[in-house]
C-alpha atoms as one frame of an Amber mdcrd trajectory, in Angstrom:
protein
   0.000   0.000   0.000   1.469   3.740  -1.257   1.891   6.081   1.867   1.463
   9.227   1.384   2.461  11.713   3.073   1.034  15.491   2.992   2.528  19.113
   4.200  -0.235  21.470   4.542  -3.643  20.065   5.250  -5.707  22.531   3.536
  -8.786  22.210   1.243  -7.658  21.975  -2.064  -4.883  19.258  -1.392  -6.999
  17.276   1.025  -9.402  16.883  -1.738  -6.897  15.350  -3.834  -5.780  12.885
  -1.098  -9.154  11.935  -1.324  -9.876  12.167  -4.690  -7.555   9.614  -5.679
  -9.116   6.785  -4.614 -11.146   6.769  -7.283  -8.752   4.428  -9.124  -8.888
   1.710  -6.745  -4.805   1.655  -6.408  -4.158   1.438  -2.443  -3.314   4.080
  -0.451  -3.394   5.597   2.818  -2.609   8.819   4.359   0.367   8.229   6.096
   1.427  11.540   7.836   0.558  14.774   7.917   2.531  17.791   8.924   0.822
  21.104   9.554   0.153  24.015  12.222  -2.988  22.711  13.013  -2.463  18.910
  13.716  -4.736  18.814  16.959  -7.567  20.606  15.294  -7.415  17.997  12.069
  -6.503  14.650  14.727  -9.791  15.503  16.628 -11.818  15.805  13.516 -10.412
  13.009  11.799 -11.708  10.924  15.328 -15.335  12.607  15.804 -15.570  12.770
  11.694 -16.167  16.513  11.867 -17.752  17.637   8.249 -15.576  19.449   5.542
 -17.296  22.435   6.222 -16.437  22.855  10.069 -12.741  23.117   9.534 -12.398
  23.980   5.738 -10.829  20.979   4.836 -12.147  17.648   3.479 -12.045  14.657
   6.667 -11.439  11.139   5.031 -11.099   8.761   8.329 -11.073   5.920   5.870
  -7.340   6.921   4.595  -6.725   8.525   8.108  -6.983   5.560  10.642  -3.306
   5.483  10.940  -1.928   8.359  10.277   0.783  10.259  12.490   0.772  13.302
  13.083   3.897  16.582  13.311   4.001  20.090  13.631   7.241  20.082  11.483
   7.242  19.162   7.687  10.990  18.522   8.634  10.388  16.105  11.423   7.752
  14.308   9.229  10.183  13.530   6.595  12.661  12.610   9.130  10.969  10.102
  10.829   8.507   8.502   8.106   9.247   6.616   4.801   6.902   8.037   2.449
   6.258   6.953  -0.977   5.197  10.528  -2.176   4.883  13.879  -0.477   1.189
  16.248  -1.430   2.556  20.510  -0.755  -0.590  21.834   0.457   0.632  24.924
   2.520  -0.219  28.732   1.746   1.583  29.894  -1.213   4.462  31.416   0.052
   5.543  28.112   1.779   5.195  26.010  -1.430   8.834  26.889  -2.682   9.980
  26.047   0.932   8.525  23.047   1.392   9.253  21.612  -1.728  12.954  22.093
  -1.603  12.975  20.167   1.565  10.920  17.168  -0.423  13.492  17.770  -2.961
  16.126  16.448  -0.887  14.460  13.281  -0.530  14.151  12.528  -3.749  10.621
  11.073  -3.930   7.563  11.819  -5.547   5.799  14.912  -5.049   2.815  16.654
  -5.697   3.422  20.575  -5.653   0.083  22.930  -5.325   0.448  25.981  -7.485
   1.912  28.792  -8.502   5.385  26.751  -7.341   6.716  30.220  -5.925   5.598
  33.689  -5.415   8.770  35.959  -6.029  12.017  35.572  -8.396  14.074  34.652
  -5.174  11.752  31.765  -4.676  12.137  30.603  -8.353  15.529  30.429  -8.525
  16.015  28.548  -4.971  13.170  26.116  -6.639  15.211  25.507  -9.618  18.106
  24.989  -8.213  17.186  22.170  -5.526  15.702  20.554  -8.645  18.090  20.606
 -11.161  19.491  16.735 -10.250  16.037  15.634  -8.704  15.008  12.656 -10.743
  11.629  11.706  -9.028   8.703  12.596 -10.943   6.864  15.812  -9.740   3.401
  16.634 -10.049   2.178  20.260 -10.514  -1.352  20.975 -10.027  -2.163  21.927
 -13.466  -5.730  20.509 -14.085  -6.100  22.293 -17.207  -3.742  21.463 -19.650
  -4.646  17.564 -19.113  -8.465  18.144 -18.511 -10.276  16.243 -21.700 -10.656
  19.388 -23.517  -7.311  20.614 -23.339  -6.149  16.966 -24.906  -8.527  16.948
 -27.232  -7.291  20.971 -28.547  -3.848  19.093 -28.840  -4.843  16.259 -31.087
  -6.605  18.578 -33.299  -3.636  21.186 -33.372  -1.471  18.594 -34.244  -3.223
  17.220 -36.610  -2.216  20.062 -38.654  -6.229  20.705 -39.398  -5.757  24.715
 -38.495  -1.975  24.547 -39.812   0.582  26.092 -37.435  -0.762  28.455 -34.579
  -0.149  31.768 -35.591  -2.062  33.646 -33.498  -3.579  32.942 -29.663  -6.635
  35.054 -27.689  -7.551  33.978 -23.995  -9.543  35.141 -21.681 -10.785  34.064
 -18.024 -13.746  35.311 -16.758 -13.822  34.220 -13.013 -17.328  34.299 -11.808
 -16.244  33.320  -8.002 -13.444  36.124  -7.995 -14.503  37.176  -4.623 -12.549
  34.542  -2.744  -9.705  36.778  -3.571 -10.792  39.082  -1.231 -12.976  37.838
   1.430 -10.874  34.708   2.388  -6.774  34.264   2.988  -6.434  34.658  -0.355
  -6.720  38.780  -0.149  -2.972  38.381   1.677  -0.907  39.700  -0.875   1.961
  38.516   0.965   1.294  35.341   1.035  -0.264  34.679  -2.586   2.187  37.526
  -4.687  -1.447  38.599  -6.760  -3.706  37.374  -9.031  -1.599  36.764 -12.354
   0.357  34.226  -9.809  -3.112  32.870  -8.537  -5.056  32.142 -11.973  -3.178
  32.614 -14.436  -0.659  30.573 -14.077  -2.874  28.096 -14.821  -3.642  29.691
 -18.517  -0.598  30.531 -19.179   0.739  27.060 -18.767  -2.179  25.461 -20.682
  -1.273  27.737 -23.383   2.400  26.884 -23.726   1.367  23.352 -23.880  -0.936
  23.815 -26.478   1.528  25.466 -28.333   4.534  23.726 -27.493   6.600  26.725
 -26.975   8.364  28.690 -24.509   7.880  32.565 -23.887  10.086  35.007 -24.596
   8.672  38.928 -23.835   5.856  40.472 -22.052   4.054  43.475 -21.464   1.133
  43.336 -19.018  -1.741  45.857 -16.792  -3.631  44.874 -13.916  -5.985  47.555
 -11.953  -8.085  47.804  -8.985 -11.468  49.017  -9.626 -14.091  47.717  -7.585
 -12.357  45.712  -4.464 -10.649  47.387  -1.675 -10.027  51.666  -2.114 -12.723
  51.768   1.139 -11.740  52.764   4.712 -12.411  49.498   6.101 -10.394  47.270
   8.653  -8.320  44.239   6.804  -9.595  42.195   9.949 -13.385  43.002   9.684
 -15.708  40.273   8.996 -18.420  40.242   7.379 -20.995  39.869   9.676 -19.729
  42.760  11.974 -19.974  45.380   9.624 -22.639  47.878   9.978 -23.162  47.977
   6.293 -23.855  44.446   6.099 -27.433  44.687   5.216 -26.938  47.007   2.333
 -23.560  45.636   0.961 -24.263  43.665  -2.188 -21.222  41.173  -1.109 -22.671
  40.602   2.384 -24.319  37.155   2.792 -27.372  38.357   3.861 -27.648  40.066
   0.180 -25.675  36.792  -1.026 -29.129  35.165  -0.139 -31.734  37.329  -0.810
 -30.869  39.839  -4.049 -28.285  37.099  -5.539 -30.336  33.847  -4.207 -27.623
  31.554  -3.433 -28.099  29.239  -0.529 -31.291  28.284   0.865 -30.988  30.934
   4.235 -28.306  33.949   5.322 -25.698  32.273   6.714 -23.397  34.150   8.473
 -19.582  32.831   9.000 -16.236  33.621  10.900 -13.896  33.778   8.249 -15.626
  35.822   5.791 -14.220  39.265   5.732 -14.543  42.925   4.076 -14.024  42.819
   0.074 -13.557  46.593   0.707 -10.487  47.159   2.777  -8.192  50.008   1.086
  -5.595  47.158   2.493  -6.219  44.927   0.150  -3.819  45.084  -2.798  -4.965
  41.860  -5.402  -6.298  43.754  -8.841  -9.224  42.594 -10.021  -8.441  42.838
 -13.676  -5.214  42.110 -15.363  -4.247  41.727 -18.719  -0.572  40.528 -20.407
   0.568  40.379 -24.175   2.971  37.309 -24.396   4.923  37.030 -27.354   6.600
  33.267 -28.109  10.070  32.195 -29.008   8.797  31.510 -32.359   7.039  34.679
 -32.487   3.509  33.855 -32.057   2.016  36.740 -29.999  -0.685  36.119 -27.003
  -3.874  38.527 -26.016  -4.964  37.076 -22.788  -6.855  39.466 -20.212  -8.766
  38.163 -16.520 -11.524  39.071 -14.770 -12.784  38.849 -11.097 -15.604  40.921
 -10.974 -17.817  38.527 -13.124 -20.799  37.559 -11.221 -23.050  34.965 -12.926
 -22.115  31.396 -14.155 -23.691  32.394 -17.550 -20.968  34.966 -18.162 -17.962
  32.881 -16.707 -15.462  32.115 -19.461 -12.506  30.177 -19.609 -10.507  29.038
 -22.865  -8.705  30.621 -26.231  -9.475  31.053 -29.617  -6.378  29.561 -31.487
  -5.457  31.057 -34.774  -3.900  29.300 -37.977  -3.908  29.933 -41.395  -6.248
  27.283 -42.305  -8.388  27.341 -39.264  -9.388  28.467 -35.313  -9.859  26.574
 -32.302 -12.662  28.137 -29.951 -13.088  26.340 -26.992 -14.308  27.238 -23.128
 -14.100  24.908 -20.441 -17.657  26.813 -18.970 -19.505  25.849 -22.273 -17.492
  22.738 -22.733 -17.466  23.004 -26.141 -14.507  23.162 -28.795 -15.713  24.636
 -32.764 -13.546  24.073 -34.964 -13.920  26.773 -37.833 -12.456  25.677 -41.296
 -10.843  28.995 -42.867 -11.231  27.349 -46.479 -14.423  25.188 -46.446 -17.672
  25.744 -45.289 -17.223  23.937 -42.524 -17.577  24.404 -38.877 -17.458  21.637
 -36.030 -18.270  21.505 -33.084 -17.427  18.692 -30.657 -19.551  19.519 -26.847
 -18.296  17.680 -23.137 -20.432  15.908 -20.581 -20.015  15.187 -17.358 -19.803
  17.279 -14.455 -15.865  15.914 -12.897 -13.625  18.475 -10.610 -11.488  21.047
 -12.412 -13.004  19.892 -15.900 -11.494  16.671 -15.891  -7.815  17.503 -15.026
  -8.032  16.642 -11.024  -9.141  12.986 -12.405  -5.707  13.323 -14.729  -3.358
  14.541 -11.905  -4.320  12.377  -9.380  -3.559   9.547 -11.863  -0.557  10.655
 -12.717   0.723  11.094  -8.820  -0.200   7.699  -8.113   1.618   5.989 -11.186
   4.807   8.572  -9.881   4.385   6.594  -6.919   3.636   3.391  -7.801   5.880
   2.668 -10.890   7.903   6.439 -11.122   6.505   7.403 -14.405   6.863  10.749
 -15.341   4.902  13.466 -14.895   2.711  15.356 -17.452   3.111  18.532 -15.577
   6.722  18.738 -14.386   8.623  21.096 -12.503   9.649  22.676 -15.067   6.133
  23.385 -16.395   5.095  25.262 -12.953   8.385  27.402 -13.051   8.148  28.128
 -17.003   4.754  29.574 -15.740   5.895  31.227 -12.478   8.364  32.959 -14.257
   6.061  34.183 -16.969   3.811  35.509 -13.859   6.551  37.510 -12.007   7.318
  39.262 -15.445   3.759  39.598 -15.761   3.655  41.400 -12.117   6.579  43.334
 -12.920   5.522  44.549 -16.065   2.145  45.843 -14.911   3.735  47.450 -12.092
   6.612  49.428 -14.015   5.003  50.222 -17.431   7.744  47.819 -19.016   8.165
  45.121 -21.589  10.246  42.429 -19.894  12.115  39.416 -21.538  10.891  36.419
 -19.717  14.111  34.957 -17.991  15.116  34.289 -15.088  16.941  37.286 -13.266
């Protein structure tokens, strides 16, 4: 049975412990290390639900698991067929370096670091790592993403010439109501989502990047004289704020009463520094050029968009993960295809897809489809990103 062992018990990488059972390859949750080890023990024992401690409670891969404080001491004193980076952004680069030395598999939450200094330490503890490493990139090996691929190189649109994406993020307010709104800790939003669309669109592509020029603003969020630390449900606007949960219910009708929470904070807070718009022009080694723009002020799953229109001489790709559709428009026939998705699976397929491919890293070392080198091709691309929109610059994309 594969032991797994996981730094950072949070949501997102608790689901994926989870989540990868549904392959029916055995597994367990070995060891956890994390700040909050009582907290998760004593929910693990009275089966607390997800929602009580924000993270998701499987006692059936938890009967035996030990528990540290210290990622260090958990690595010290437990073999471990893979390690799962869970932690708050700014601890990924950290915490992976120390995996690195082990040698073993590991599955590394995005972005893989959050400032140049980060990147470079990252790259360099990997350079002569040779266990496979998994970075959480559900798109580019979600079903739609592969399919894109096949039909790109089939040669059916010719080369791409010519790329236009666009993320419309119809749940952008976690960015500023949750931990998330810590600049600090998460380096802003191109580091948060778009990492993921940049990536998806290098692999689509198969190239690297080479400049960038990029803008990001802050027009709605923040810019009020609120406290960082004020929640929600103690402000005395709270009845007339649109982003309240009492308005959350009744004008927006989510949820079936107001439900008021403890961790839900001001979206207002001049302290809050995360844009919430951003847009970069990436241009290729080969020359290929990039539009891609995002969005966190969206506010209705009928508007959300993610996905690219892919330019060749002969035809464009048009595909959105939201609609899960790809068309296919011929540029010399009268032909247009369209080819639509079913299914409702976590992250539009890709979860199913990395989960896989950590447990065959495990099980039989086969390489990743999202290495390393993937998340710090797309960290790097970020920064420049960050850097760009902050000084007015074009930047080559290289590491400093």
């Amino acid at each position: 049975m594969l032991k797994v062992g996981i730094i950072g018990f949070g949501l997102r990488v608790s689901h994926m412990a989870a989540y990868m059972k549904v392959f029916g390859i055995p597994y367990r949750i070995a060891a956890i290390a994390d700040p909050a080890v009582e907290e998760i023990e004593k929910a693990v024992k009275e089966k607390v639900p997800e929602a009580h401690i924000r993270r998701r409670i499987d006692p059936e891969l938890m009967q035996d698991t030990k528990y540290f404080v210290s990622a260090d001491e958990m690595l010290d004193k437990t073999e471990l067929d893979g390690v799962m980076i869970g932690t708050r952004c700014y601890l990924h680069t950290e915490m992976a370096c120390k995996v690195a030395e082990k040698n073993i598999p590991l599955f590394l939450e995005k972005p893989v670091a959050i400032n140049f200094a980060q990147l470079k330490t990252l790259e360099k503890a990997f350079q002569n790592v040779t266990a496979p490493v998994v970075v959480s990139f559900p798109l580019r090996l979600s079903p739609m993403a592969m399919r894109v691929k096949q039909i790109i190189e089939s040669g059916r649109i010719g080369e791409v010439e010519h790329v236009v994406a666009v993320n419309d993020v119809p749940y952008g307010y976690v960015y500023f109501n949750s931990w998330y709104r810590n600049y600090q800790e998460v380096g802003g939003l191109f580091l948060q989502k778009a990492t993921h669309d940049f990536d998806y669109i290098f692999f689509l592509t198969g190239r690297k990047p080479k400049m960038i020029a990029a803008m990001n603003s802050q027009r709605i969020y923040g810019k009020r004289d609120k406290p960082f630390e004020l929640l929600c449900k103690d402000c005395d606007e709270r009845m007339e704020c649109i982003e309240s949960q009492f308005n959350l219910f009744y004008k927006r009708f989510r949820g079936e009463k107001v439900e008021w929470n403890e961790w839900q904070k001001c979206m207002f807070s001049k302290e809050i520094k995360n844009e919430d718009s951003g847009n970069a022009l990436i241009e290729l080694d080969n020359g290929v050029q990039i539009s891609y723009t995002q969005n966190f002020f969206v506010r209705n799953q009928r508007v959300a968009r993610r996905g690219a229109r892919l330019y060749g001489y002969k035809g464009t790709i048009d595909f959105d993960w939201y609609r899960n559709t790809i068309i296919v428009y011929d540029h010399f026939t009268p032909v247009v295809e369209t080819i639509e998705f079913t299914g409702d699976i976590p992250h539009f397929g890709g979860d199913r897809e990395l989960a896989y491919d950590f447990l065959m890293a495990m099980k039989e070392k086969k390489p990743s489809r999202s290495p390393i080198d993937a998340g710090i091709t797309s960290a790097l691309t970020c920064l420049w990103a960050r850097e760009s929109a902050e000084k007015r610059q074009f930047f080559e994309i290289r590491m400093p």
